[in-house]
Each structure stands twice: as structure tokens, then as C-alpha cells.
FISEPA-541389 format. One record per residue (C-alpha): x, y, z. Coordinates in nm, 4 decimals, m for minus. Each point is the difference from the previous one (the first is absolute). Example, Ala and Ser with C-alpha at 12.3 -4.5 7.8 and 13.67 -1.06 7.14 Angstrom:
// FISEPA-541389
<site><u>1.2300</u><v>m0.4500</v><w>0.7800</w></site>
<site><u>0.1370</u><v>0.3440</v><w>m0.0660</w></site>
This chain:
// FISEPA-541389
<site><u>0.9674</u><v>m1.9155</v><w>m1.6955</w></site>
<site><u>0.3390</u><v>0.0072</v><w>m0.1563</w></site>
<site><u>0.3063</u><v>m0.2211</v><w>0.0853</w></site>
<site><u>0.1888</u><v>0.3001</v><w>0.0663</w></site>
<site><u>m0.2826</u><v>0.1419</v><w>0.2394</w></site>
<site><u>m0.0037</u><v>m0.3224</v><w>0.1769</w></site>
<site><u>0.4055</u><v>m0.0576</v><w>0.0159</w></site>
<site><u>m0.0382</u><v>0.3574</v><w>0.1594</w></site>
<site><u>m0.2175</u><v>m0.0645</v><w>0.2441</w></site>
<site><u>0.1451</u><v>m0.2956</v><w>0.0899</w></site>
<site><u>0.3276</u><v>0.1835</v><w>0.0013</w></site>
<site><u>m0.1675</u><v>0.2436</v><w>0.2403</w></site>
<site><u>m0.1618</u><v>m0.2382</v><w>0.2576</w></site>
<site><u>0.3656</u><v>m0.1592</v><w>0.0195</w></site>
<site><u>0.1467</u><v>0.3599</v><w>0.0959</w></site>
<site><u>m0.3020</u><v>0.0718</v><w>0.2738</w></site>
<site><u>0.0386</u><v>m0.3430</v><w>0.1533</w></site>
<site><u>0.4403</u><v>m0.0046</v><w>m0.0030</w></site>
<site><u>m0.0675</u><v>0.3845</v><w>0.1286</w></site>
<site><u>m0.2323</u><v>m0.1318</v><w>0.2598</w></site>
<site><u>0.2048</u><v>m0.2855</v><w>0.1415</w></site>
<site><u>0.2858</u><v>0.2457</v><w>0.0267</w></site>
<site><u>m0.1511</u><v>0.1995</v><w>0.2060</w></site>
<site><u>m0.1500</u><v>m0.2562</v><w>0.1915</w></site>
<site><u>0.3499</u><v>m0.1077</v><w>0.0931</w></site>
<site><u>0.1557</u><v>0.3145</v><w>0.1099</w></site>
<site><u>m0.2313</u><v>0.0087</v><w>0.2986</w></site>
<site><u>0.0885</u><v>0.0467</v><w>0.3572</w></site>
<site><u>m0.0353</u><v>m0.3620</v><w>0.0610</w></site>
<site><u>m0.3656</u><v>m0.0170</v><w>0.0281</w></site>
<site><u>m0.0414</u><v>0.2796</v><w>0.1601</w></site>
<site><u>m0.1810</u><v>0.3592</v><w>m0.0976</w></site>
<site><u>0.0173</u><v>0.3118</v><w>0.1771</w></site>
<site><u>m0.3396</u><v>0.0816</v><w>m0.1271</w></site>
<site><u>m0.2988</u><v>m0.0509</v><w>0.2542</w></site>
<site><u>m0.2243</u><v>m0.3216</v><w>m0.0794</w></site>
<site><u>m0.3350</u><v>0.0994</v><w>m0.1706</w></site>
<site><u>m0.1518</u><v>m0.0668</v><w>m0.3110</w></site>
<site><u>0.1752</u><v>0.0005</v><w>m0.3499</w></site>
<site><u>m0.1247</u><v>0.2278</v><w>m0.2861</w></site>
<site><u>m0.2014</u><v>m0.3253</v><w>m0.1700</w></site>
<site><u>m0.1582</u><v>m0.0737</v><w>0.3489</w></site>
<site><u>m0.1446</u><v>0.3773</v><w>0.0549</w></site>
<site><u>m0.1225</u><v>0.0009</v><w>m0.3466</w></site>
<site><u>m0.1396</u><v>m0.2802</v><w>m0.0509</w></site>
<site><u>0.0536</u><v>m0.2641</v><w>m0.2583</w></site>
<site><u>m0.1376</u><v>0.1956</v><w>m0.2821</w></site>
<site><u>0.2000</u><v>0.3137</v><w>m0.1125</w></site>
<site><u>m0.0573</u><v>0.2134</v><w>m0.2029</w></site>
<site><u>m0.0023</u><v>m0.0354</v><w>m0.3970</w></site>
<site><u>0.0495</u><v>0.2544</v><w>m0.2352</w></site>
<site><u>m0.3595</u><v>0.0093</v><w>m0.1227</w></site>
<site><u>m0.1187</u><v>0.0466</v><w>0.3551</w></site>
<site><u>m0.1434</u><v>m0.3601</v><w>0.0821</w></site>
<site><u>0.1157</u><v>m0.1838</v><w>0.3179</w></site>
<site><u>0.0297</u><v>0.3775</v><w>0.1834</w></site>
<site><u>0.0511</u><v>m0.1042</v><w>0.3629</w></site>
<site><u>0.0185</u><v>0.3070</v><w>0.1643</w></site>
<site><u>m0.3161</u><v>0.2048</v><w>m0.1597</w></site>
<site><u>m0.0709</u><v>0.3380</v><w>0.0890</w></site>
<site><u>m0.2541</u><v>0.0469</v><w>0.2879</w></site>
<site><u>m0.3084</u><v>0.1516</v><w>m0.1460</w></site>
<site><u>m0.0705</u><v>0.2188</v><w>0.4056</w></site>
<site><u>0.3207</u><v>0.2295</v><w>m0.1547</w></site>
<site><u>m0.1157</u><v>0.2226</v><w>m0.2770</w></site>
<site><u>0.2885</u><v>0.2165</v><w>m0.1350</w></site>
<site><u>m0.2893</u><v>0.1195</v><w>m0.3073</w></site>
<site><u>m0.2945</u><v>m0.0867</v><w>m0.1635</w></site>
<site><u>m0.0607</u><v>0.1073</v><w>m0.3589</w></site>
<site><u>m0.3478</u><v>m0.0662</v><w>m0.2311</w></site>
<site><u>0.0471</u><v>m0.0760</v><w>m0.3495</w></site>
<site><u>m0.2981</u><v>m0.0058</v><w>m0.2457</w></site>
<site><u>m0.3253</u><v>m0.2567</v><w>0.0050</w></site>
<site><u>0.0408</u><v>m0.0423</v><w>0.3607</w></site>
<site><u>0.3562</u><v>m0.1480</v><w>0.0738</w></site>
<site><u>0.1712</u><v>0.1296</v><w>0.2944</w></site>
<site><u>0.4214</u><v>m0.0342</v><w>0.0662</w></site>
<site><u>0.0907</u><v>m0.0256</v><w>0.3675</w></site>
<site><u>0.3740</u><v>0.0365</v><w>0.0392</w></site>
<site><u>0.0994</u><v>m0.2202</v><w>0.3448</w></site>
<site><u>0.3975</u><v>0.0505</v><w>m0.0344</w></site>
<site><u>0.2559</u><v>0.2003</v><w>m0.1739</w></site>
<site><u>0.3459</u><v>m0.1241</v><w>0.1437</w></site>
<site><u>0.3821</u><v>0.0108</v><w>m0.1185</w></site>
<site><u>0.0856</u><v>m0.3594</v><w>m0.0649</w></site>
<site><u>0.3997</u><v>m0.1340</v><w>0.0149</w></site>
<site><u>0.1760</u><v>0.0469</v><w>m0.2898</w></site>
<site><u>m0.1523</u><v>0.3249</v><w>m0.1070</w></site>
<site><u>m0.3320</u><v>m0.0469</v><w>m0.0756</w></site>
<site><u>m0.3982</u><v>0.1128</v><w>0.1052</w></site>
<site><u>m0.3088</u><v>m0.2041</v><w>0.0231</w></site>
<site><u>m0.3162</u><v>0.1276</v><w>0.0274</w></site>
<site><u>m0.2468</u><v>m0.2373</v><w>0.0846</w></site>
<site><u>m0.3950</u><v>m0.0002</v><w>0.0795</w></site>
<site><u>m0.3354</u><v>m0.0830</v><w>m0.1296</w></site>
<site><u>m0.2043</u><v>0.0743</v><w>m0.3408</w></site>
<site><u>m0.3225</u><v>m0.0476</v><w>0.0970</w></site>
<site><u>m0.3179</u><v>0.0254</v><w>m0.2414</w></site>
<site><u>m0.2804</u><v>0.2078</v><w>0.2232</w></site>
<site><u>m0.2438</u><v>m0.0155</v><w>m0.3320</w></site>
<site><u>m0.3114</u><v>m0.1848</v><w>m0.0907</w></site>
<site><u>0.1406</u><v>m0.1493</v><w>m0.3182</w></site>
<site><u>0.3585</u><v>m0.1946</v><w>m0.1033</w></site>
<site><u>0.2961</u><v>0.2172</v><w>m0.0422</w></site>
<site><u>0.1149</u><v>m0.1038</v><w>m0.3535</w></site>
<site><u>0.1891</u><v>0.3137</v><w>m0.1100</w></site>
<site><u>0.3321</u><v>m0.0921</v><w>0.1330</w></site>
<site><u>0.2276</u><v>0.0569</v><w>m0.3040</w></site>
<site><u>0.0998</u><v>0.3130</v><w>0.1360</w></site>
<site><u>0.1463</u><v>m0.0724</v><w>0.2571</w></site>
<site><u>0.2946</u><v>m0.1711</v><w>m0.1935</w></site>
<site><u>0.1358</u><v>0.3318</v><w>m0.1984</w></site>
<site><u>0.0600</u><v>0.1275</v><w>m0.2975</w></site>
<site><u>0.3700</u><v>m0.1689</v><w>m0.0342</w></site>
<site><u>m0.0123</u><v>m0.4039</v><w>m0.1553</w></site>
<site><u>0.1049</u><v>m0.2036</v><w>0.2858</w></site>
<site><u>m0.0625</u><v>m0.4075</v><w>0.0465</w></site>
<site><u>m0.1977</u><v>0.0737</v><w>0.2958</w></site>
<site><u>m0.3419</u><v>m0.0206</v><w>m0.1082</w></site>
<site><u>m0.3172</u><v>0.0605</v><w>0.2109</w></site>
<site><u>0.2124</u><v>0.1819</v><w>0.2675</w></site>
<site><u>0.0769</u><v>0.3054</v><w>0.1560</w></site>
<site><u>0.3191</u><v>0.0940</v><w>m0.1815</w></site>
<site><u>m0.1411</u><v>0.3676</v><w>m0.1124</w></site>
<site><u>0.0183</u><v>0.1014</v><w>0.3696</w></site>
<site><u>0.2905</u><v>0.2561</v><w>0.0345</w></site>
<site><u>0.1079</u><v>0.2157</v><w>0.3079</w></site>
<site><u>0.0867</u><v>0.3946</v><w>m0.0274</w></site>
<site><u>0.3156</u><v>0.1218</v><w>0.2446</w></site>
<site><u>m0.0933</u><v>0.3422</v><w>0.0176</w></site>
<site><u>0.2897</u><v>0.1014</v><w>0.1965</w></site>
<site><u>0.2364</u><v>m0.1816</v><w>m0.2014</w></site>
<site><u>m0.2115</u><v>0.1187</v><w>m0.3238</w></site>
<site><u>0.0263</u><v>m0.3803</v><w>m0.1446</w></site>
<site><u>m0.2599</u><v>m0.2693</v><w>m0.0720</w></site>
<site><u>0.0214</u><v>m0.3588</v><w>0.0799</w></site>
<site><u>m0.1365</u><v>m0.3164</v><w>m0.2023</w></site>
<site><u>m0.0458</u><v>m0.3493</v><w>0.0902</w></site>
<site><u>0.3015</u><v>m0.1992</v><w>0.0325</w></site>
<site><u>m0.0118</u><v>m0.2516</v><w>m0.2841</w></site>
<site><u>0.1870</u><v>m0.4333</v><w>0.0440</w></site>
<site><u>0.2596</u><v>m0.0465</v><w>m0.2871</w></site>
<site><u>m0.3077</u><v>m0.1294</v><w>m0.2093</w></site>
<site><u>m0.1807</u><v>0.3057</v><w>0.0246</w></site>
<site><u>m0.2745</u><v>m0.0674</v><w>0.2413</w></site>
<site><u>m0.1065</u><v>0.2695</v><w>0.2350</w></site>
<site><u>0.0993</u><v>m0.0804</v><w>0.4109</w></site>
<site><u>m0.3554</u><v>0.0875</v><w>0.0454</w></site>
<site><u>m0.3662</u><v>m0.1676</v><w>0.0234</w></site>
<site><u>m0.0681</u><v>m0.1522</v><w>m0.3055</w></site>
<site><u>m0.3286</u><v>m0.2586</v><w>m0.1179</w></site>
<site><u>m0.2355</u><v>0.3088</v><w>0.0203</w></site>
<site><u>m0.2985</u><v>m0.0898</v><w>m0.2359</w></site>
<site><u>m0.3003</u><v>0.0469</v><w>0.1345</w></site>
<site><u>m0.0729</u><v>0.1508</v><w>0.3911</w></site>
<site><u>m0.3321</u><v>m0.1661</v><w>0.0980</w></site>
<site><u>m0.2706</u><v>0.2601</v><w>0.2015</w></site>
<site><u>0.1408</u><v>m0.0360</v><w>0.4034</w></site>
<site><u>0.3493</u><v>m0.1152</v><w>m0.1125</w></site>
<site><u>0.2947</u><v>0.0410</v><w>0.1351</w></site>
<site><u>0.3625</u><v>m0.0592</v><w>m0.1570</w></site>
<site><u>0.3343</u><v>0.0655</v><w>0.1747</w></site>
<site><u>0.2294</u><v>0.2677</v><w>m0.1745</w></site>
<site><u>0.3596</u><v>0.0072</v><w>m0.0064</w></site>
<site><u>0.2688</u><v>0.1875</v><w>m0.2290</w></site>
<site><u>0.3654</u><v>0.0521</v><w>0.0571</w></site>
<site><u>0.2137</u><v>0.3011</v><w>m0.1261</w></site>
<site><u>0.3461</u><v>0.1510</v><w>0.0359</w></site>
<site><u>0.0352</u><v>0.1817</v><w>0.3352</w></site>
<site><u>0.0214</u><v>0.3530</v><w>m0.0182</w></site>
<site><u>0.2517</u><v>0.1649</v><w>0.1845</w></site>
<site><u>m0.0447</u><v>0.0011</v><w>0.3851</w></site>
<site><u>m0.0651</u><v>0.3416</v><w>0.0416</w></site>
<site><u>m0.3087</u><v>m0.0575</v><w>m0.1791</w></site>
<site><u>m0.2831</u><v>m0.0790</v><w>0.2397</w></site>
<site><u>m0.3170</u><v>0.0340</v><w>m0.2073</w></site>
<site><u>m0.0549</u><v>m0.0934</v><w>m0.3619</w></site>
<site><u>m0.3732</u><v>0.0566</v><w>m0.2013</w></site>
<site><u>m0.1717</u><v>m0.3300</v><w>m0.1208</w></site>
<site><u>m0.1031</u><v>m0.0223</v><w>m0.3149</w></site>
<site><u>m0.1909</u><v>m0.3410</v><w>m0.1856</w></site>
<site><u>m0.2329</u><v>0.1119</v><w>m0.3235</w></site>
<site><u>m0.3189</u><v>0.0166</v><w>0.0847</w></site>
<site><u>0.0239</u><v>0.0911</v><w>0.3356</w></site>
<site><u>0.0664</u><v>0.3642</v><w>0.1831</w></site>
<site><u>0.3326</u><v>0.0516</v><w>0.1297</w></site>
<site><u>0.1387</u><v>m0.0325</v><w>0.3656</w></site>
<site><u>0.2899</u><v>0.1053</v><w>0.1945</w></site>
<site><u>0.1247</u><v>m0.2863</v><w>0.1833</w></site>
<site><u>0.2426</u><v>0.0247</v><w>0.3041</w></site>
<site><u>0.3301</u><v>m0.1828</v><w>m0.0323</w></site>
<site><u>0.0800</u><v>m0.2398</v><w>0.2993</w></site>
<site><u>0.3627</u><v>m0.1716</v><w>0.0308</w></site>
């Protein structure tokens, strides 16, 4: 890491914490006219969520199937939520789940055709707005990775592996969008949020 990174950073932790104790102070002394019950970190949990998808706290339940999809040498795609996220943003999230007799090995398609920083992942999944006649790709970090499941080498006979990828929102009048990930048949997924 740089000086200058670091002198920023430090910079920036300054500015959250000054922010933070200004706030802090322009209270109604003590008291909030908000109803006692958990805060955000207590009702999630201590993990969080990261953007390759590890320390997911709040994990799709697998009883709510929005679609299932098969994809070749017996892998199956079960798609548990597609919801409009803060900020502008959807997350689809579910299960790939290998139904075969043998490993799944042939994951490189699933990244795309475009050079990304991702590697083993997901990034080649892409959603089609019909209505709004526009397609949507993986929202990428400011280093290029994919917000989406990465690590994706080999998918043992029986396994299962969470799925997750983030794109822009499309516009709210747009209720349904079609699924695609190489390899696998399409779906049309209902919007929630």
C-alpha cells in the first residue's frame, strides 16, 4: 500500500469519526423518538455481507423457489430471491447444485467472454429487460471483480454452493427479467422490492 493510500484512509476514518461525534452531539439529550428494538448490526448478525458473497447473514430460504433451471452434465440453478436492493441495485441469490454422478469441472463458462479479475465465478451471468429492451451485467468493485459468487472450480457429485450476483436495477416498471448463465437454459425471474 502506498503512503498516499494510507494518508487517505487515514484522512477518511478522521472525517467518519469527527462526522460521527457531531452527530452524536446534536441529539435530543439522550433521547430518540424512535421505538427501542434492535439496531441494523444486531438483526444481521455480526457477519455482513462481503462483496464476494462470504459472511451472507441473511441467505435465501431454499422452501421459496422463484425458478429452477438445468444446465448441462447434471447441474441444476435454483433461484431463491430476486429483490431491489437500496441504492439501485438487484441480487439474485440461490443454489447451484450438481445432481450428476461425476465432478462438475467445466465451470469456465460461467465467467464470460469479457476479461475480468474475477476468476472461477459467475461474472458471464447477464439479465434481459424485455420490456425495457436492455441487458444487464454483473456489477463489477473498482478492481474489476464481479459482485457475484466467485471460487467455482470444481462442484463435487451432491454439492451444493450458494449463488449470488448483483446488477443495476432496471426501472421499476419492470417486474420480470429472463436469467441467463452459459451453460444453463434461461428463466424469467419475478422482481420483488
Amino acid at each position: 500500500m502506498s503512503v498516499r493510500r494510507a494518508t487517505h484512509g487515514k484522512a477518511a476514518v478522521g472525517m467518519v469519526a469527527a462526522l460521527a461525534l457531531a452527530l452524536t452531539g446534536c441529539g435530543g439529550a439522550g433521547k430518540s423518538d424512535k421505538p427501542a428494538g434492535p439496531t441494523a448490526a444486531q438483526s444481521q448478525g455480526s457477519t455482513g455481507v462481503s462483496p464476494s458473497g462470504e459472511g451472507k447473514s441473511d441467505a435465501p430460504s431454499a422452501s421459496q423457489i422463484i425458478a429452477t433451471v438445468n444446465g448441462e452434465a447434471g447441474m441444476a440453478l435454483t433461484i431463491n430471491k430476486a429483490a431491489r436492493d437500496a441504492g439501485g441495485f438487484l441480487t439474485i441469490e440461490g443454489q447451484l447444485k450438481n445432481t450428476g454422478g461425476t465432478p462438475y469441472v467445466n465451470t469456465a463458462p460461467w465467467r464470460g467472454n469479457e476479461l475480468n479479475a474475477s476468476g472461477v465465478s459467475v461474472a458471464g451471468v447477464t439479465l434481459v429487460d424485455k420490456l425495457g429492451k436492455k441487458r444487464y451485467y454483473v456489477l463489477r468493485d473498482t478492481d474489476g471483480r464481479c459482485l457475484c459468487t466467485t471460487g467455482l472450480n470444481i462442484i463435487d457429485p451432491g454439492q451444493t454452493v450458494p449463488f449470488f450476483a448483483q446488477f443495476p436495477a432496471p426501472p421499476a416498471a419492470t417486474t420480470e427479467v429472463d436469467f441467463n448463465l452459459p451453460t444453463f437454459a434461461t428463466a424469467t425471474v419475478k422482481i420483488s422490492g
